[in-house]
MOPAC internal coordinates of N, CA, C and O (Angstrom, degrees):
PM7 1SCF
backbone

  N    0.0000 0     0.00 0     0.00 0    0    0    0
  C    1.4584 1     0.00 0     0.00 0    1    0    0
  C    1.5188 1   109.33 1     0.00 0    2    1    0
  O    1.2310 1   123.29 1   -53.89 1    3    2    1
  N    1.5275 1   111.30 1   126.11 1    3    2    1
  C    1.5936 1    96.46 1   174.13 1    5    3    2
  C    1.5222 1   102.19 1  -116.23 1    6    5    3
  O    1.2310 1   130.10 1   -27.43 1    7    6    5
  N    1.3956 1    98.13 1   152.57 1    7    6    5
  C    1.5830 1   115.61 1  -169.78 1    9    7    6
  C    1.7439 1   106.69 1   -87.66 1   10    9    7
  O    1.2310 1   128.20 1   -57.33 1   11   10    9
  N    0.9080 1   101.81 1   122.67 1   11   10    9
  C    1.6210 1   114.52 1  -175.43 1   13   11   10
  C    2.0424 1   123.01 1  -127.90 1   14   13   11
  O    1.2310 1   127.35 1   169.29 1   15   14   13
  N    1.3714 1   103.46 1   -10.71 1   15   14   13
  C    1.0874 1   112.55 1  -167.10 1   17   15   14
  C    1.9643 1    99.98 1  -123.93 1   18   17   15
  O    1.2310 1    94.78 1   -56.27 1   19   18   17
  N    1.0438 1   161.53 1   123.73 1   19   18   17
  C    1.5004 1   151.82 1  -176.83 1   21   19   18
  C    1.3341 1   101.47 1  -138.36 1   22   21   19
  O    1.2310 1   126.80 1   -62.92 1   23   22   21
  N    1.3375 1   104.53 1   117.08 1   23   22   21
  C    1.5800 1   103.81 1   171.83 1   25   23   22
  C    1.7502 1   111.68 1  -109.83 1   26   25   23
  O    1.2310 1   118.77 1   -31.64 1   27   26   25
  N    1.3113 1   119.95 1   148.36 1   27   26   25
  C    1.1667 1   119.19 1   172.54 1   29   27   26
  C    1.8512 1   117.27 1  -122.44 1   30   29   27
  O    1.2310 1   121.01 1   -22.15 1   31   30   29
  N    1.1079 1   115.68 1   157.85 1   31   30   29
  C    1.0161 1   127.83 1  -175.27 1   33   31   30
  C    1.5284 1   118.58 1  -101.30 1   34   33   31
  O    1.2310 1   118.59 1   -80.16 1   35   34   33
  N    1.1073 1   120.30 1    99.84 1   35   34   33
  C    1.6793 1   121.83 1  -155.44 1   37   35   34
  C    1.1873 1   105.82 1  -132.28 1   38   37   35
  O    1.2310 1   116.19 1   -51.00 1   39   38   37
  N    1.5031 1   124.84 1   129.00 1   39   38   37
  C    1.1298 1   124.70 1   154.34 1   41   39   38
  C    1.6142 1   137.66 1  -140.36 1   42   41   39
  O    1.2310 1   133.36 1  -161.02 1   43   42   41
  N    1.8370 1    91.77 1    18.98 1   43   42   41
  C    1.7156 1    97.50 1   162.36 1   45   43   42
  C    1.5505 1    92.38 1   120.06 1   46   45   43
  O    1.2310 1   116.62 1   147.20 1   47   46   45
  N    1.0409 1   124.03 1   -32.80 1   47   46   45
  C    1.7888 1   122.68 1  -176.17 1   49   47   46
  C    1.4531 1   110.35 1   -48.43 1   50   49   47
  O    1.2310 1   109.23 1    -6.06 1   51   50   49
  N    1.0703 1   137.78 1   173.94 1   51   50   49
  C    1.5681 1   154.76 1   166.69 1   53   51   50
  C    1.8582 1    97.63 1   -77.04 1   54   53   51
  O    1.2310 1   116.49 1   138.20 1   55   54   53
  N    1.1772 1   124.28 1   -41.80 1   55   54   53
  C    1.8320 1   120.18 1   170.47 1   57   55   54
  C    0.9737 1    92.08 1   -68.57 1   58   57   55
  O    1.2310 1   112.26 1   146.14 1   59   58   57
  N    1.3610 1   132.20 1   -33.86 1   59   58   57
  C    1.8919 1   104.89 1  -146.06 1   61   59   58
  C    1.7910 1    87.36 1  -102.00 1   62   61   59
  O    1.2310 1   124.12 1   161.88 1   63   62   61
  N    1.5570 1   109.69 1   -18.12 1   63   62   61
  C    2.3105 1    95.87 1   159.54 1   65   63   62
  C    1.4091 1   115.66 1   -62.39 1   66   65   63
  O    1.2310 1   122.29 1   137.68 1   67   66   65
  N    1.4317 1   113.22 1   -42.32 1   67   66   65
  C    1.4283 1   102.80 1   168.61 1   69   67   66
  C    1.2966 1   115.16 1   -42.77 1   70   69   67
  O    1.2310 1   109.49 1    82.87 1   71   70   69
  N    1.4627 1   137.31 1   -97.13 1   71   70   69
  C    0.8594 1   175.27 1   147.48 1   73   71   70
  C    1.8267 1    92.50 1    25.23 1   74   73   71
  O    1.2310 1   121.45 1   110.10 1   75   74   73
  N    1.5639 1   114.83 1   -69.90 1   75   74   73
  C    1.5475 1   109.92 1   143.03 1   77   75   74
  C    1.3513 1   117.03 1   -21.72 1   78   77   75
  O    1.2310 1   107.67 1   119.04 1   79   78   77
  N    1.3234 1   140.62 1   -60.96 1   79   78   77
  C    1.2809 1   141.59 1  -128.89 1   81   79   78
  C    1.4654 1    79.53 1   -95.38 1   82   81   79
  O    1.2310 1   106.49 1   111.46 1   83   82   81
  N    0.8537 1   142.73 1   -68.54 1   83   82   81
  C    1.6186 1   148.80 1   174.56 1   85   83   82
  C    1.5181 1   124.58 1   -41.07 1   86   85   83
  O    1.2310 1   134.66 1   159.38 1   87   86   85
  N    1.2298 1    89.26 1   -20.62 1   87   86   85
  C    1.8077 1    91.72 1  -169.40 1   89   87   86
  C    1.4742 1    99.04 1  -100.70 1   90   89   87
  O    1.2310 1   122.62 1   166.98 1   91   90   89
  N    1.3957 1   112.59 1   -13.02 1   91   90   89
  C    1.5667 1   118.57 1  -144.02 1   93   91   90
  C    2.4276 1    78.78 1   -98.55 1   94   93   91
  O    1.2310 1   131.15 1   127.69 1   95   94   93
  N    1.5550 1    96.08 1   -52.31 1   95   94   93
  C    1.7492 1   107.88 1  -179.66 1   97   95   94
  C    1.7631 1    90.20 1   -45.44 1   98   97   95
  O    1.2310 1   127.72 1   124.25 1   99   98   97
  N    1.1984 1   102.74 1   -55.75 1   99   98   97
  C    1.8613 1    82.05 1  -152.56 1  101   99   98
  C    1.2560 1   115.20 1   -90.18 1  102  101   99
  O    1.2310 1   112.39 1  -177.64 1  103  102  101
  N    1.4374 1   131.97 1     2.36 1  103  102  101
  C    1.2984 1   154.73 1   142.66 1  105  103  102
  C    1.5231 1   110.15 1   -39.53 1  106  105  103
  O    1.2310 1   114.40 1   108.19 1  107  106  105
  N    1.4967 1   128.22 1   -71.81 1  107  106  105
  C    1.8523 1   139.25 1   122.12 1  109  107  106
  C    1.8099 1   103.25 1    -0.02 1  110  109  107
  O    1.2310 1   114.34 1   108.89 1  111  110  109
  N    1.0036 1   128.32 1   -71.11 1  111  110  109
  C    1.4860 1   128.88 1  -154.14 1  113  111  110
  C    0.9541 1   106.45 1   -62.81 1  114  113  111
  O    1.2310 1   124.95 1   133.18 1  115  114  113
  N    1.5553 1   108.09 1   -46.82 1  115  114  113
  C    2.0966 1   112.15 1  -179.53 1  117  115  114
  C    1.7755 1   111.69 1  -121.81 1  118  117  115
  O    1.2310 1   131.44 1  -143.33 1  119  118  117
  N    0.9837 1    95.52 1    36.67 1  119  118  117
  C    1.4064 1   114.75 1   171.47 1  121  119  118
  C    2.0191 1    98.65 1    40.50 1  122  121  119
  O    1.2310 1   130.74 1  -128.87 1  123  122  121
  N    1.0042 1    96.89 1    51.13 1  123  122  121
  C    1.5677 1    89.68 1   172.02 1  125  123  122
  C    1.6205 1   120.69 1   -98.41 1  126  125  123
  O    1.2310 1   116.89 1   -17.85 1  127  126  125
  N    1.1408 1   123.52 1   162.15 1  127  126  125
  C    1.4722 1   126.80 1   139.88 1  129  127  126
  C    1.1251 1   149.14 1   -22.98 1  130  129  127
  O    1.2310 1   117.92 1   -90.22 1  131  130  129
  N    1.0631 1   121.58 1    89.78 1  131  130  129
  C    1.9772 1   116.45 1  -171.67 1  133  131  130
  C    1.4203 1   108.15 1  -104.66 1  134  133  131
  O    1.2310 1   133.68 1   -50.44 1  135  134  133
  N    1.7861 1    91.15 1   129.56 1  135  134  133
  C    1.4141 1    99.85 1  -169.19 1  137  135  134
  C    2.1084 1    96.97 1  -117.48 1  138  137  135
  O    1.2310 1   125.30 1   -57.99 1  139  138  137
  N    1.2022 1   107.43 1   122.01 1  139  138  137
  C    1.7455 1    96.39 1   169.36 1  141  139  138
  C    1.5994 1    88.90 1  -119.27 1  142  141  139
  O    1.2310 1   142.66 1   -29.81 1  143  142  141
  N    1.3107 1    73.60 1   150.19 1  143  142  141
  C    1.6598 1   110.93 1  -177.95 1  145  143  142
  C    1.7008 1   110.20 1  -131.77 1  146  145  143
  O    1.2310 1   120.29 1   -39.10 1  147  146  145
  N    1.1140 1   117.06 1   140.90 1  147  146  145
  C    1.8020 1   140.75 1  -143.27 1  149  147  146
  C    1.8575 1    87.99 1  -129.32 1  150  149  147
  O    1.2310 1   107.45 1  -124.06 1  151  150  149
  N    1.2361 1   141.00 1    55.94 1  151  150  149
  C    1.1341 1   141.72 1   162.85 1  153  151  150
  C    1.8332 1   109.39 1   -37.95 1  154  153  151
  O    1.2310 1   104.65 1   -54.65 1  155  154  153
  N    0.9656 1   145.96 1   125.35 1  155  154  153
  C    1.2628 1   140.94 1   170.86 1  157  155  154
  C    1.7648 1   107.02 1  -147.92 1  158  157  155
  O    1.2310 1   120.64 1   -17.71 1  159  158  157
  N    1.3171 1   116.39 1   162.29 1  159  158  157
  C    1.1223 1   136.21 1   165.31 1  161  159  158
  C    1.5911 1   120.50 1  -139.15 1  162  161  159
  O    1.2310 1   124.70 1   -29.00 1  163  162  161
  N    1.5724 1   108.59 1   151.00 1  163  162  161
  C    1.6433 1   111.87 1  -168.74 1  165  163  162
  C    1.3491 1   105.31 1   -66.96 1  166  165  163
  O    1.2310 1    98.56 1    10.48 1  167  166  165
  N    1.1562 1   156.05 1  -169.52 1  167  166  165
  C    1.2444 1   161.16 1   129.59 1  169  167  166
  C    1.1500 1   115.50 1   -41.88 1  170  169  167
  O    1.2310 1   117.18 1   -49.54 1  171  170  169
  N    1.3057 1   122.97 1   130.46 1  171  170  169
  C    1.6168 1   117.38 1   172.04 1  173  171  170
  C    1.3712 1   110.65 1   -53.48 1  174  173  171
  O    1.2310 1   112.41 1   106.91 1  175  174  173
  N    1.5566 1   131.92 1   -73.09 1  175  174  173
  C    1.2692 1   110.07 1   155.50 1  177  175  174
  C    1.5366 1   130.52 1     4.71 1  178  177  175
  O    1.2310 1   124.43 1    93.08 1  179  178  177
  N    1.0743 1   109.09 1   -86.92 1  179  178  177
  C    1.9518 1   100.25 1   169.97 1  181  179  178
  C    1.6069 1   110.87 1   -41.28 1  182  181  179
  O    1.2310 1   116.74 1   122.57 1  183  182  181
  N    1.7069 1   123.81 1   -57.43 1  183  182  181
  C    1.1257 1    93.55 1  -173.44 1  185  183  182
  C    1.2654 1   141.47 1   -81.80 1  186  185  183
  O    1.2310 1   117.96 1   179.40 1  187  186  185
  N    1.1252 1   121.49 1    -0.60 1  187  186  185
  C    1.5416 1   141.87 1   159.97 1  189  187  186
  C    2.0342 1   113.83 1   -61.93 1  190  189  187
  O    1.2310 1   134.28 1   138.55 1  191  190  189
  N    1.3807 1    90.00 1   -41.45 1  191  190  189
  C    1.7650 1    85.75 1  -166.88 1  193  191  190
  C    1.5201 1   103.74 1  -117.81 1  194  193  191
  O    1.2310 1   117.79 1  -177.98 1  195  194  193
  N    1.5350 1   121.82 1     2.02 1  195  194  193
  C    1.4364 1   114.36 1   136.95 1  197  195  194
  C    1.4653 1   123.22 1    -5.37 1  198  197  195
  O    1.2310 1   111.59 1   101.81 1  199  198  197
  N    0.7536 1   133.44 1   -78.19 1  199  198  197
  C    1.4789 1   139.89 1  -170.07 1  201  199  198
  C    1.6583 1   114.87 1   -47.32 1  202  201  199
  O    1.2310 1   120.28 1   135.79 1  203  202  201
  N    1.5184 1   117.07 1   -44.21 1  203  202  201
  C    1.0477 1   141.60 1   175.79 1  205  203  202
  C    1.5080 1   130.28 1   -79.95 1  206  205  203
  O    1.2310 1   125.74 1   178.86 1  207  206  205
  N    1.2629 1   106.57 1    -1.14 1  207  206  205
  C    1.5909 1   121.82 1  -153.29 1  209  207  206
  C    2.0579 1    86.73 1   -95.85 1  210  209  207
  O    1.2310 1   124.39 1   -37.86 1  211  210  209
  N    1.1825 1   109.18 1   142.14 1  211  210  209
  C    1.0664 1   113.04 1   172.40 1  213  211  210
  C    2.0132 1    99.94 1   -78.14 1  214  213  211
  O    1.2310 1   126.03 1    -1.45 1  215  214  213
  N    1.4252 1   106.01 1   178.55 1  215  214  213
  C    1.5326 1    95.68 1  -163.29 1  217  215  214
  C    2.2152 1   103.87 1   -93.65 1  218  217  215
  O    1.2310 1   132.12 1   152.13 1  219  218  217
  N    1.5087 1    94.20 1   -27.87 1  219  218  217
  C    1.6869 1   106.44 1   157.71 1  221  219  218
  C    1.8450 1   107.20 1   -38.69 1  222  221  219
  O    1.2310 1   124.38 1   127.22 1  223  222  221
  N    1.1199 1   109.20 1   -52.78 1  223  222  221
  C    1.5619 1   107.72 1  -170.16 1  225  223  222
  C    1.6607 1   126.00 1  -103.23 1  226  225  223
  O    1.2310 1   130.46 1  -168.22 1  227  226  225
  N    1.6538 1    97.42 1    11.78 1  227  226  225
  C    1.7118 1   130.93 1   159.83 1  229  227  226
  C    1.4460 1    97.62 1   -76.06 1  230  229  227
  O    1.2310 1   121.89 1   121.51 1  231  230  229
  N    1.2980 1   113.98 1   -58.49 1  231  230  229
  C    0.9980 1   117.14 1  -159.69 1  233  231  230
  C    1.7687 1   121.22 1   -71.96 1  234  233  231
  O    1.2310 1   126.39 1   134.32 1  235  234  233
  N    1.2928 1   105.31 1   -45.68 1  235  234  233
  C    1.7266 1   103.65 1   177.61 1  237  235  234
  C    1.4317 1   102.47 1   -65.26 1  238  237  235
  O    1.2310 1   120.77 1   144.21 1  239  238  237
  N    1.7509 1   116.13 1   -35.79 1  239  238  237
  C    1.7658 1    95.82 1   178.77 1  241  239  238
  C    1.6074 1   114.95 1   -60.27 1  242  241  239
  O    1.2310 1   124.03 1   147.80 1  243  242  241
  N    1.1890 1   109.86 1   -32.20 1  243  242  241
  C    1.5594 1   103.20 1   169.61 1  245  243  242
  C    1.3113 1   122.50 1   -61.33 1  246  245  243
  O    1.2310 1   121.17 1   136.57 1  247  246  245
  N    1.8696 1   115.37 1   -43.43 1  247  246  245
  C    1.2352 1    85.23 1  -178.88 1  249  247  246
  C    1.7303 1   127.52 1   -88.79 1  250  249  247
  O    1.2310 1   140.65 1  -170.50 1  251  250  249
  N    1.2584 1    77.53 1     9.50 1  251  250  249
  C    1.8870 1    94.84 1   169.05 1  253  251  250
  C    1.5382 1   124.62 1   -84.30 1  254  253  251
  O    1.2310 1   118.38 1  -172.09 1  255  254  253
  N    1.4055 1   120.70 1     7.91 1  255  254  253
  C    1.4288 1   130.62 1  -164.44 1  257  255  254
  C    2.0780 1    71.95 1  -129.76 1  258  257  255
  O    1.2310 1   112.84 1   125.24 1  259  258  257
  N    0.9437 1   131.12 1   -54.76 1  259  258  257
  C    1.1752 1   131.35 1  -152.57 1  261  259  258
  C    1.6627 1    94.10 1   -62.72 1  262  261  259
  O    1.2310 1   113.85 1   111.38 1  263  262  261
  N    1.3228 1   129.24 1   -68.62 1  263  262  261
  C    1.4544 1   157.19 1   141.13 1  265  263  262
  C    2.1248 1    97.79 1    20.23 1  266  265  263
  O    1.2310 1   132.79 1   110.35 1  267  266  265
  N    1.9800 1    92.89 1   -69.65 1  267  266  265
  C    1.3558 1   103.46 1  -151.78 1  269  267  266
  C    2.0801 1    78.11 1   -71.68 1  270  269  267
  O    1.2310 1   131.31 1   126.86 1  271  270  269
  N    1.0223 1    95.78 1   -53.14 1  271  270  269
  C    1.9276 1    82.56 1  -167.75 1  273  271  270
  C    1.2416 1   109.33 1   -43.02 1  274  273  271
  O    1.2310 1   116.89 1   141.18 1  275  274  273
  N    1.6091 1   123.51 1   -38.82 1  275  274  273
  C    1.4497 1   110.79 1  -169.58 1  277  275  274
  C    1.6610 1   108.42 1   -75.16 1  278  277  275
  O    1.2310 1   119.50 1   161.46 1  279  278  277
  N    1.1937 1   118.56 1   -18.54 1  279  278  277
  C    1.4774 1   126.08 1   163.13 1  281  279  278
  C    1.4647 1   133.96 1   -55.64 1  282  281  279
  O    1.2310 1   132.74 1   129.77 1  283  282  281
  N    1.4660 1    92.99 1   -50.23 1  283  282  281
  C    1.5246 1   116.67 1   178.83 1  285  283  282
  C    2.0299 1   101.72 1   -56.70 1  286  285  283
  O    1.2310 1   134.06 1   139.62 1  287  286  285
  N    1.2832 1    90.41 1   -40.38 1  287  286  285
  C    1.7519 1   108.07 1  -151.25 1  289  287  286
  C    0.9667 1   103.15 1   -66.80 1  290  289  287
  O    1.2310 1   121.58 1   129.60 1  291  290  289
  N    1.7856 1   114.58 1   -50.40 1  291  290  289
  C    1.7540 1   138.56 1  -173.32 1  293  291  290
  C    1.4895 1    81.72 1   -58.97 1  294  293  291
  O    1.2310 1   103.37 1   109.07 1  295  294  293
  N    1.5132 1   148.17 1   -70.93 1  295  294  293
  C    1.4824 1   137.43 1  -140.11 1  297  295  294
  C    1.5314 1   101.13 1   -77.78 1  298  297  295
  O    1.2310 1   125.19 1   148.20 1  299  298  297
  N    1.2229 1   107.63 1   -31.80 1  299  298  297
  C    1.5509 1   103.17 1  -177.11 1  301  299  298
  C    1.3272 1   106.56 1   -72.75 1  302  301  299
  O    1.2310 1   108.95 1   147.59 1  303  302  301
  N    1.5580 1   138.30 1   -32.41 1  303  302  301
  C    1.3513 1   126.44 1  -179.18 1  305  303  302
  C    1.5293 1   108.26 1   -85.37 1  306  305  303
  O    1.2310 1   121.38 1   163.91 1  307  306  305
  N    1.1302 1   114.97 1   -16.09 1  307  306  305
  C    1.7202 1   109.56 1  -179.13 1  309  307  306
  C    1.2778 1   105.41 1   -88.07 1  310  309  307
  O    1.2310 1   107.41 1   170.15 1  311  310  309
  N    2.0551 1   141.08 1    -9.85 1  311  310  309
  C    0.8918 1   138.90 1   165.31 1  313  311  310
  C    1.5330 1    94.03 1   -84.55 1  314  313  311
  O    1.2310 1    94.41 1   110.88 1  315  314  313
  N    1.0929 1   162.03 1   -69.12 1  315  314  313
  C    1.4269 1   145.21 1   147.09 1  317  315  314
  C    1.2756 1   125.31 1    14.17 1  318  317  315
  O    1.2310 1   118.96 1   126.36 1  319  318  317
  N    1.4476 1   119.59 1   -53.64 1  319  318  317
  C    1.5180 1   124.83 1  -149.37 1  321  319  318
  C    1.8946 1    85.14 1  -105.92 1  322  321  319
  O    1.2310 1   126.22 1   175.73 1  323  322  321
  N    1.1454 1   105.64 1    -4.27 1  323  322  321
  C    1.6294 1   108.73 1   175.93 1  325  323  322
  C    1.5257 1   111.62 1   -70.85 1  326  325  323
  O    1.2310 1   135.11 1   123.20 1  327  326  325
  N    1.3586 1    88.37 1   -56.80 1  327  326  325
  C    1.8440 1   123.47 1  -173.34 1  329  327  326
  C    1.2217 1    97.31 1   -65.28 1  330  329  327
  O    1.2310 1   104.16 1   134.76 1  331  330  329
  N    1.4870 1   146.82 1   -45.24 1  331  330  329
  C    1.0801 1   157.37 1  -174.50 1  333  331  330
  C    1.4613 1   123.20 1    21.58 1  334  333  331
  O    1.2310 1    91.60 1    60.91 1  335  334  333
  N    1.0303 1   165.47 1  -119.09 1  335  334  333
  C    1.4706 1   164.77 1   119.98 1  337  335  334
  C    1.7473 1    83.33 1   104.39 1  338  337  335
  O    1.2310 1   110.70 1  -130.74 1  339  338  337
  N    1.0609 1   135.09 1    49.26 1  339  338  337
  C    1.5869 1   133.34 1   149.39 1  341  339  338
  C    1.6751 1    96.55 1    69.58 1  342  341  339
  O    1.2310 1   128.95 1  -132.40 1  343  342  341
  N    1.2492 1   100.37 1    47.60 1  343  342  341
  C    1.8729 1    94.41 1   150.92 1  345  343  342
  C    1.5357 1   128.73 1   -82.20 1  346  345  343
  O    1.2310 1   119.94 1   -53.87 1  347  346  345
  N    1.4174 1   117.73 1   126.13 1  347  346  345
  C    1.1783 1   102.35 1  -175.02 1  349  347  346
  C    1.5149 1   117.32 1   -90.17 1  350  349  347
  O    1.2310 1   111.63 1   -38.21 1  351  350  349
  N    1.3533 1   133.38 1   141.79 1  351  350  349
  C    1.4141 1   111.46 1  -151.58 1  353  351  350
  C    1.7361 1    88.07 1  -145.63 1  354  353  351
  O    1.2310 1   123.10 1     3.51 1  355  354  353
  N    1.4450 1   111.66 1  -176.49 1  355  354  353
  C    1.4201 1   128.64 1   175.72 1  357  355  354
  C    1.6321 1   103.07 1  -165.14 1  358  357  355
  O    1.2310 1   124.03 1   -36.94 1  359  358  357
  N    1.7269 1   109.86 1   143.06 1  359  358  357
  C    1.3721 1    95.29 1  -175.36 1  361  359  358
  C    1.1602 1    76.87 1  -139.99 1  362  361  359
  O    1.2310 1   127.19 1   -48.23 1  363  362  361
  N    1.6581 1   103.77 1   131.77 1  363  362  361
  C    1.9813 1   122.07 1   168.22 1  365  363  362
  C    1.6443 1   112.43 1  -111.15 1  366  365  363
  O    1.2310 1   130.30 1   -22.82 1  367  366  365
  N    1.2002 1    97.74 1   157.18 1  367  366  365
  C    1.6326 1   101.33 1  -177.68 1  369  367  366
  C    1.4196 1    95.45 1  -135.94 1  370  369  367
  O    1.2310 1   119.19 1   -51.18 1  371  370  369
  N    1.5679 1   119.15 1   128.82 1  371  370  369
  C    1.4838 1   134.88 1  -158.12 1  373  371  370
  C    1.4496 1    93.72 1  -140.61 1  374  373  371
  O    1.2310 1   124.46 1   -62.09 1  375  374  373
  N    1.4737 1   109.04 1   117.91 1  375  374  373
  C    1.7891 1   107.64 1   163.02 1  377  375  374
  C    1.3822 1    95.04 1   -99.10 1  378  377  375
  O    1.2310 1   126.46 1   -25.23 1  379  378  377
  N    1.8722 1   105.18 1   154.77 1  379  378  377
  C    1.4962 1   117.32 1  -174.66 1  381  379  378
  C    0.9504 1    93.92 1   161.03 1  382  381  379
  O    1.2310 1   115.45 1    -5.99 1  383  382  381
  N    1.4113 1   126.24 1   174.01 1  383  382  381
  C    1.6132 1   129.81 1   142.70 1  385  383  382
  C    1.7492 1   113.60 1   -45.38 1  386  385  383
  O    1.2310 1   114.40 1   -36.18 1  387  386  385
  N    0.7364 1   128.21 1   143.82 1  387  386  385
  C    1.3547 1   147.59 1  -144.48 1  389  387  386
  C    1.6505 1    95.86 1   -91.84 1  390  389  387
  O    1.2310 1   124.32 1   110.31 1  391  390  389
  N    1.0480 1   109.32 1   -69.69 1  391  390  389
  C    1.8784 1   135.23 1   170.78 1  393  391  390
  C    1.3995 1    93.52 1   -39.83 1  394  393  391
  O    1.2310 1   109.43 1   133.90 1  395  394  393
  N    1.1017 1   137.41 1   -46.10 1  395  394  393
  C    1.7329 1   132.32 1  -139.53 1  397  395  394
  C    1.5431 1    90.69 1  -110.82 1  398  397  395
  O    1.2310 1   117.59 1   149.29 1  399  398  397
  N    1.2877 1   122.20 1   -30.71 1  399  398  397
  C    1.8075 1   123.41 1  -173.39 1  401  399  398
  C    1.5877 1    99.68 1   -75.99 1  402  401  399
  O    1.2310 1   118.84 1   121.65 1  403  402  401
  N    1.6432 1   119.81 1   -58.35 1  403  402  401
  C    0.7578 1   106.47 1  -165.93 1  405  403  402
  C    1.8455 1   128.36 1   -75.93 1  406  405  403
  O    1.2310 1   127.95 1   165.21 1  407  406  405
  N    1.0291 1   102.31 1   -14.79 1  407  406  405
  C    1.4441 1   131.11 1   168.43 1  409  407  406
  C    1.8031 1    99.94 1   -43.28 1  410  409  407
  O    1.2310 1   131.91 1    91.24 1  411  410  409
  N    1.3918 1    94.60 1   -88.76 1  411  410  409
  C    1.2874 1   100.87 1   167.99 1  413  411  410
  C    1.5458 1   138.83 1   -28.86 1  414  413  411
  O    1.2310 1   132.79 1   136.10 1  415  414  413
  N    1.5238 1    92.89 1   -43.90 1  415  414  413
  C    1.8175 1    99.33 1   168.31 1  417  415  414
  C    1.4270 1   114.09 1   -57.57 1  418  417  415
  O    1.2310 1   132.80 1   112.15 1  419  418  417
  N    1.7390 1    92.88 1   -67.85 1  419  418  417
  C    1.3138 1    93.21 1  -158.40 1  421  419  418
  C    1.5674 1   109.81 1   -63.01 1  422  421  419
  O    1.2310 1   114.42 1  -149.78 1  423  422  421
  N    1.5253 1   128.18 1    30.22 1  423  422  421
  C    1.7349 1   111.28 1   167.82 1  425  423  422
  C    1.2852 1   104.62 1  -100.24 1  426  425  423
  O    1.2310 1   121.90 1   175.45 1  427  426  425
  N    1.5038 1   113.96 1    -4.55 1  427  426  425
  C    1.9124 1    99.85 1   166.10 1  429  427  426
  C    1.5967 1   103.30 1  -113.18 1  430  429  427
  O    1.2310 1   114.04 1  -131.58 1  431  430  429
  N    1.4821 1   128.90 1    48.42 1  431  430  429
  C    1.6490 1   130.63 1   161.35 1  433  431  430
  C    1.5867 1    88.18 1  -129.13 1  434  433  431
  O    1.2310 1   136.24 1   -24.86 1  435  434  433
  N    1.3470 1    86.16 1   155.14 1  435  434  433
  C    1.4805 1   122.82 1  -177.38 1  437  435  434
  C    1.3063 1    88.29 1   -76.01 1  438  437  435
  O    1.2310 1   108.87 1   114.48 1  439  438  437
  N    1.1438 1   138.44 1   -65.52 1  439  438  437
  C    2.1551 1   133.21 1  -139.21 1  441  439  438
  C    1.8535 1    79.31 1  -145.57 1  442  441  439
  O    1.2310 1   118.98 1   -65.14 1  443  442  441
  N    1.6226 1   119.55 1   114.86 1  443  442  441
  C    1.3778 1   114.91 1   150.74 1  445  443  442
  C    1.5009 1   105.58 1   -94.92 1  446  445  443
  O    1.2310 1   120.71 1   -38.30 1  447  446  445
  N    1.7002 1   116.26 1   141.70 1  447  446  445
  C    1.1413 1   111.45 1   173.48 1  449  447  446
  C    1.8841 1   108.01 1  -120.37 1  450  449  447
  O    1.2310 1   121.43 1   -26.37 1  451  450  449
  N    1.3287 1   114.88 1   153.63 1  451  450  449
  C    1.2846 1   128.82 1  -179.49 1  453  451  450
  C    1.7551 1   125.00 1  -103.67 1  454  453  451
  O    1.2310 1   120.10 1   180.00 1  455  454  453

């Protein structure tokens, strides 16, 4: 079986740059695809009192979930542009339970890494 597709599991931590740094080398080795993915979920808080939330304070949690992805995203491509040597890459941002998104991904990648 050759590995052509590598997904990683990223979400901005100092483990989860490693974890880049590794996925990004052996991605390089067999010239594959690197895919990171930004798994997140709202706060329970939000989803419990959703209903109740005036739409002023809908709104900053959105653009505060919007905020952390564009954060997450910026570190994941500047650890990329580190690694550089022509990786081809894709970076997704998925709200959900975290466990249940990435699950799901990784059954169409060849190698998920953590």
């Amino acid at each position: 079986m050759s590995i052509r597709n590598i997904l990683v599991a990223y979400n901005g931590t100092e483990t989860a740059d490693r974890a880049v740094k590794l996925a990004a080398h052996m991605a390089r080795r067999v010239d594959a695809h690197l895919t990171g993915l930004f798994a997140h979920s709202l706060p329970q808080t939000y989803i419990q009192m959703e209903a109740y939330m005036t739409e002023a304070a809908l709104d900053i949690l959105e653009r505060n979930e919007r905020e952390a992805e564009d954060k997450v995203s910026a570190k994941f491509e500047a650890l990329i542009a580190a690694e550089e040597q022509g990786l081809r890459t894709t970076f997704l941002c998925e709200r959900g339970f975290p466990n249940e998104i990435i699950s799901q991904f990784a059954r169409t990648y060849d190698l998920t890494v953590f």
